[in-house]
N, C-alpha and C positions, 0 to 999 in steps of 0.2 A: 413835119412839124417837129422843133427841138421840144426837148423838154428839159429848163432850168435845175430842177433834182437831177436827173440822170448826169448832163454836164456837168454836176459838182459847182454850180456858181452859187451859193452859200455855204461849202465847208468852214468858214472861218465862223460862221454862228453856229457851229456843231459843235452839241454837248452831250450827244450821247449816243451810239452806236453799234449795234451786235449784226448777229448772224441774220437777225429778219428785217431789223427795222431802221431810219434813223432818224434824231430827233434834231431839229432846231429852235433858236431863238428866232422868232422871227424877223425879218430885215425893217419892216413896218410898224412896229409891235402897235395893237391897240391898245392894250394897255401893260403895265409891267406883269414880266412872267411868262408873255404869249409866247405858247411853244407851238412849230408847226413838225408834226410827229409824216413819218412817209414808211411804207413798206418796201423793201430795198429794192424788189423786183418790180419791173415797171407794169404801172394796169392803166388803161386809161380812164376809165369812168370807178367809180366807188363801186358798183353793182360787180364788177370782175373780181375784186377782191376775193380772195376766199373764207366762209366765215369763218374757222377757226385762225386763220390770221386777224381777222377784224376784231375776234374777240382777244387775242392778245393782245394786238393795238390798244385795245379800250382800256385793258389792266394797264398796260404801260404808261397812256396816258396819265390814267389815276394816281401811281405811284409817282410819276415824273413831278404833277401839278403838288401832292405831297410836300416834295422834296423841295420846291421852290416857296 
């Protein structure tokens, strides 16, 4: 099975980037602002995450939604 993150088929809605994580505008958005946030290394279910990456995620999110 592909996976649209990994292919990079929404780089063009990418707004923000580093060493762990990237973040996009949604392609769908629900509403203005929707950001869909991904950890660069592929997991497939939430539960494989590792929590000290999920809890950076979660700061990031927070600071991202901030910023917008």
């Amino acid at each position: 099975m592909s996976c649209e993150i990994c292919e990079n088929q929404f780089e063009k809605n990418l707004i923000y980037e580093n060493e762990k994580i990237k973040v996009f505008l949604a392609p769908n958005p629900a509403t203005s602002g929707h950001i869909q946030l991904f950890p660069k290394e592929h997991y497939s279910i939430l539960e494989q995450i590792p929590q000290d990456l999920l809890a950076y995620m979660t700061a990031a999110a927070n600071k991202i939604s901030i910023l917008l």
